[in-house]
N, C-alpha and C positions, 0 to 999 in steps of 0.2 A: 585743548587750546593752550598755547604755548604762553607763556607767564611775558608779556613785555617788557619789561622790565633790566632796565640796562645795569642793576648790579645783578644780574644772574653770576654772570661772569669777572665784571668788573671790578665792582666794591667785593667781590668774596675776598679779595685779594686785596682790601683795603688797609689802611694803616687804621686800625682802632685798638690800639693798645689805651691809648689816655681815653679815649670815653666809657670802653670794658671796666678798665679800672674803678673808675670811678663812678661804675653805673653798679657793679657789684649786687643783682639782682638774680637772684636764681632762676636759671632758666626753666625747669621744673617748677618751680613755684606760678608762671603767668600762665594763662589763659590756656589752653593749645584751641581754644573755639573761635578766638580771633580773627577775621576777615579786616586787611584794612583796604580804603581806597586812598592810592598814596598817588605824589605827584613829583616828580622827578626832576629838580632842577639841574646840570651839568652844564660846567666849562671847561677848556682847555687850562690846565693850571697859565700856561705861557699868559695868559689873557688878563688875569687879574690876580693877585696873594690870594693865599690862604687868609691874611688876616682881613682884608676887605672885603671875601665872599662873605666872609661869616659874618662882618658886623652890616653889610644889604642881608645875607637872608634874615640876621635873628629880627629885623621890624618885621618880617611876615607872620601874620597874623589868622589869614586865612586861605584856601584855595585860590581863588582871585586874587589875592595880593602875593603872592607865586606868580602865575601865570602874568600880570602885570609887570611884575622882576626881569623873568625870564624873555620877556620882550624887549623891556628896558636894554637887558644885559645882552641881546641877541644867545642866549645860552640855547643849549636844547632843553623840549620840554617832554616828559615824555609820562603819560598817564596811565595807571594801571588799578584795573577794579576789582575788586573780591581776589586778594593778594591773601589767601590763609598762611597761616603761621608756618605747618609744616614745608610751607616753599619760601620759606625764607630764612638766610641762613644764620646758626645758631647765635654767634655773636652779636648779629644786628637784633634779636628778639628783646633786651632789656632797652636798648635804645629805644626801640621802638613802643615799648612798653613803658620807657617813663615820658615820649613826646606825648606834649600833648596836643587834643586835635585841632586844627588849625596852625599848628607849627611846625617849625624846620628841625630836624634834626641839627646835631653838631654835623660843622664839614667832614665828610668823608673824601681821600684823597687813595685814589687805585693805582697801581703800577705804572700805567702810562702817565702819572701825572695828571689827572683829570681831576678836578674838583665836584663834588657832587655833594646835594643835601637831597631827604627824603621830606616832603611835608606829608602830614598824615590829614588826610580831607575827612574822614570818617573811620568809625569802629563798627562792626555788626556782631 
C-alpha cells in the first residue's frame, strides 16, 4: 500500500538546509525501527508567510490541535500511519527524530512554494 503521504515527492525537494544544519544528528545513529503516525498539515505558500505558518503551527501541541489548525487555516490535511523510517527520506529522519510527539516540525517549503509542517502523533 502506497505511503500517503504528500512529501513523498514534495518536501524531498524541500528547502531544509537551516533545520539539517542545525539538527546535525547522525542519521545512522537513530532508530531504523521507528514507525511514526504523522499528520500532515499544507498550504499554498501564496496563502500565508512562511513566518506566520510557523508561529500557528509551533502552539500545536497535539494531533487534535493540527487537525483544529488545519480547519481553522482551510489548509490540507493529510494522515498517514505506520510511516517506517526506511520510507522516509534521509534528511527529514533527524527532524523527525528530534520532534517531539505531539508537535510540528519546523516549516518545510517544496519547489512549488507549498508550505508544509509534519506533526508526529505517535512513535512505535
Amino acid at each position: 500500500m502506497p505511503i500517503r503521504l504528500a512529501l513523498c515527492t514534495a518536501v524531498l525537494t524541500m528547502v531544509l538546509a537551516p533545520t539539517a544544519v542545525s539538527a546535525q544528528v547522525a542519521v545512522e545513529n537513530l532508530s531504523m525501527s521507528n514507525n511514526y503516525r504523522l499528520l500532515q498539515v499544507s498550504l499554498p505558500a501564496a496563502s500565508t508567510s512562511p513566518a506566520d505558518f510557523k508561529a500557528q503551527t509551533q502552539a500545536i501541541q497535539s494531533c487534535g490541535d493540527a487537525r483544529k489548525l488545519a480547519r481553522e487555516l482551510g489548509a490540507r490535511l493529510t494522515r498517514s500511519t505506520y510511516v517506517g523510517t526506511t520510507n522516509v527520506p534521509r534528511q527529514l529522519l533527524p527532524v523527525l527524530a528530534e520532534t517531539p510527539t505531539g508537535r510540528a516540525t519546523p516549516v518545510l517549503v517544496d519547489r512549488s512554494n507549498g508550505l508544509h509542517v509534519l506533526v508526529v502523533c505517535s512513535r512505535t
